[in-house]
N, C-alpha and C positions, 0 to 999 in steps of 0.2 A: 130573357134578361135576368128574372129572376134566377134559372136554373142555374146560369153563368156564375152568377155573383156569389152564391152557395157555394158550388164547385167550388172558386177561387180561396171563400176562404176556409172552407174546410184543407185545402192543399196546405195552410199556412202554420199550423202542428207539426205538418210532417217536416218541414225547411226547418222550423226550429228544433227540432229533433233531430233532424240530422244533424246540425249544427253541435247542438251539447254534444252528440254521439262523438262526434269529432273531435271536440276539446277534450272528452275524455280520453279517447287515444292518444292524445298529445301527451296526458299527465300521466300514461302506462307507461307509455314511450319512457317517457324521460326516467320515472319509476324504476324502471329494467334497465337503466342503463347505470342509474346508479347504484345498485344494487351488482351490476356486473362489477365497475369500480372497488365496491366496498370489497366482494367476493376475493377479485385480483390481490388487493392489499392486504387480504388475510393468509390469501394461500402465497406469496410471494412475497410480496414486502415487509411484511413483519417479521416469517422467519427470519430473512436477513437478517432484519435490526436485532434478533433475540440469538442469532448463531454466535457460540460460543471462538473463539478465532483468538490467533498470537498477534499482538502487534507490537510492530517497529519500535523500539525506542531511538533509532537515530542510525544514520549510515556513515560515515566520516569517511570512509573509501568505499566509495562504489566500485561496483564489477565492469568489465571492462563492456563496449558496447559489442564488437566485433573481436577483438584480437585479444587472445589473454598472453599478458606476460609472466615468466614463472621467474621466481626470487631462489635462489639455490643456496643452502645453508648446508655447512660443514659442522659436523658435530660438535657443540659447544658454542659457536659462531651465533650471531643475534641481529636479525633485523628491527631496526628502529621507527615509527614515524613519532615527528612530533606534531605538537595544537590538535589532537583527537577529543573530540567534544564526546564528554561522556556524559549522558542525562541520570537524574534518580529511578529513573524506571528501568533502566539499563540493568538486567537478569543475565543473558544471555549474550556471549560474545560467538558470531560465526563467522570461520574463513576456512580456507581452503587447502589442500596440501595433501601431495603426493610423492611418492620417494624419487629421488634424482639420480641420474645415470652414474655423473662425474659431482663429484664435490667440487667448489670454486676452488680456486685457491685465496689464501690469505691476502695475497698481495693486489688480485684482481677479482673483489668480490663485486663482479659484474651480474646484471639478471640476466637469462637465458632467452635463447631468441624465442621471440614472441610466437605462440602457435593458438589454434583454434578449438584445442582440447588438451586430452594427455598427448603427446606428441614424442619424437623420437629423442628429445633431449631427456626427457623421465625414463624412470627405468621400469621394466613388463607390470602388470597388473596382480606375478605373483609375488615380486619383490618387496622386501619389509618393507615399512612406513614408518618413520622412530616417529618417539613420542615431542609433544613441540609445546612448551611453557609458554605461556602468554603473561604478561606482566603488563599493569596500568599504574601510571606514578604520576599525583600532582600533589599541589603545595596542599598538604591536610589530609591525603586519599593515597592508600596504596590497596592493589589487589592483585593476585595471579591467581592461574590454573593452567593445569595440567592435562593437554588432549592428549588420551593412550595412546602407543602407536598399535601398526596394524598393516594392511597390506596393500595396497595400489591406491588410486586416489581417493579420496571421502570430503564430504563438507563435513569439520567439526565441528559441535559446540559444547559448550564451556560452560559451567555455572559461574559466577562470577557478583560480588559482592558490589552496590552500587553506592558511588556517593550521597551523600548526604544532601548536595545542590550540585547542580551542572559545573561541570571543571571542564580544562584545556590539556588534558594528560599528554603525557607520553606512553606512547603501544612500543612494545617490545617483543619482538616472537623468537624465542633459543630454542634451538637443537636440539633436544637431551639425551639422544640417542647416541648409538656408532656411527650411525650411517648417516650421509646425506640426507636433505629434505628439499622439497622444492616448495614454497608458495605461491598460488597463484595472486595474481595482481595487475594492475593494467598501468598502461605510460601510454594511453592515449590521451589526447590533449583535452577532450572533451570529459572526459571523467577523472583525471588527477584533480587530487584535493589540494590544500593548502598545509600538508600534511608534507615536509618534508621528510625524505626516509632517506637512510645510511642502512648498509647492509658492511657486516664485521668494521665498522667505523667510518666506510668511505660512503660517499653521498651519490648516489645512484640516482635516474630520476623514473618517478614514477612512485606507484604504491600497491601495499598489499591489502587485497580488497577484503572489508572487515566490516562487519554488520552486530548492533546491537538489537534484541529484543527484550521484549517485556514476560511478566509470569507475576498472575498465573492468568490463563485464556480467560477473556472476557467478553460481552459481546459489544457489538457495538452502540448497539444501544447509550452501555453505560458509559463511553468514552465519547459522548459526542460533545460533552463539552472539552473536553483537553482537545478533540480535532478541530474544533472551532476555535480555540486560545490559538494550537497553533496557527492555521490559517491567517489569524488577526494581526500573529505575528511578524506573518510574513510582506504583511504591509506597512510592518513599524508602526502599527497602533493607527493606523488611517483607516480602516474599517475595523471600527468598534467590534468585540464580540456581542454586545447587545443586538447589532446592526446585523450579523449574521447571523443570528435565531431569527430575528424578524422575520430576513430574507427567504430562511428555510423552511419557518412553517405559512410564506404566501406560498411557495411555491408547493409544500404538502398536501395545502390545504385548500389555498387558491383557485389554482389548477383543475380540480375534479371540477369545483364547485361553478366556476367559468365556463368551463365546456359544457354540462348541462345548464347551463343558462343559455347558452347560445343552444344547443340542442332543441331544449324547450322553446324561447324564443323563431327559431325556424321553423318547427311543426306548426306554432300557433299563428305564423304566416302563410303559410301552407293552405292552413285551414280557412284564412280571411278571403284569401282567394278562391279555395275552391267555394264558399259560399256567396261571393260577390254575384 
């Protein structure tokens, strides 16, 4: 009996030894995972936030989704839209244009039928491309520029001088060449703006797809607050921008920190059990 009893409790070291031995694995565990974590967000998520990048100042004619419509101008000839929202970051004006087979005529400055690329209404790839003036005019703001011409189609951009505060402009794009131009543009119903456009005075429907950016590259980092203004905005001031830092750094920070809690917490039931 005596020998028993000895035995038994000398075994009783070793149970509790195995036990710590156990909880320690739980806190390596967890240890290395968050350590994988940290590692992730440095070789990945950081550069992100630190990559230097162009961003949007605003799109007021989107590109079409499927079908591009081309706007055909005769030299000297001027497509119009109105209400184009220019913002102060607004550096860079880009659209699109390629030289056209036939010049409209005056009298029926219609757009050309709709196609999926350069298409057999434009004219070959080695055909000139005249040059096409861009002009922005509202009450206090005027700017233009001057895309060279050149030979088959291209996306140009423009430098271009921004206001002072967000305005309602009016976009103008002329000819300045000999020859014909075509603009690309869309009159699908899902991406027409509220941009009404005249092409040599008459009112045509749809628009020419026209994209503003910003300058000079930044990373994102440092614009997360103007993408959080905006964002805020887009709910008329019903989520706060203070409300959406919150939200973004539970979920930065949250996040990791939750999951190895549940991590940890797992392992250390793991371990009740195998020691029960």
């Amino acid at each position: 009996m005596a020998r028993r009893r000895l035995g038994s409790r000398s075994s009783r070291p070793r149970r509790f030894g195995s036990v710590a031995g156990r909880a320690g694995v739980a806190g390596r565990a967890t240890a290395l995972a968050a350590l994988l974590i940290l590692a992730g967000a440095l070789a990945v998520f950081v550069p992100y936030l630190l990559r230097k990048r162009t961003f949007t100042a605003g799109v007021p004619a989107p590109p079409p989704l499927y079908t591009v419509a081309e706007y055909a101008l005769a030299p000297g000839q001027r497509a119009c839209m109105a209400s184009v929202a220019v913002e102060p970051g607004a550096r860079v004006a880009t659209f699109a244009a390629r030289p056209a087979a036939v010049a409209p005529s005056s009298s029926s400055p219609a757009s050309s039928p709709p196609s999926s690329g350069p298409s057999s209404a434009t004219a070959s790839a080695a055909a000139p491309r005249p040059p096409v003036e861009l002009t922005l005019r509202a009450r206090g703001y005027a700017a233009s520029a001057l895309a060279p011409g050149g030979r088959g189609y291209r996306q140009l951009s423009v430098a271009i001088d921004p206001p002072s505060h967000a305005v309602l402009a009016s976009a103008c794009f002329v000819d300045r060449g000999s020859a014909p131009v075509a603009l690309d543009g869309s009159n699908e119903a899902r991406t027409v703006s509220r941009s009404a456009m005249t092409v040599a005075g008459a009112p045509v429907v749809g628009d020419v797809a026209l994209a503003f950016t910003e300058r000079p590259r930044r990373s994102l980092l440092s614009e997360l607050h103007v993408l959080f203004a905006r964002a805020s905005a887009l709910t008329d001031g019903l989520v706060p921008v203070w409300l959406i830092w919150t939200l973004a750094a539970l979920v930065a920070l949250g996040v990791p920190v939750a999951t190895l809690l549940a991590l940890h917490s797992s392992l250390r039931q793991d371990e009740r059990a195998a020691s029960a």
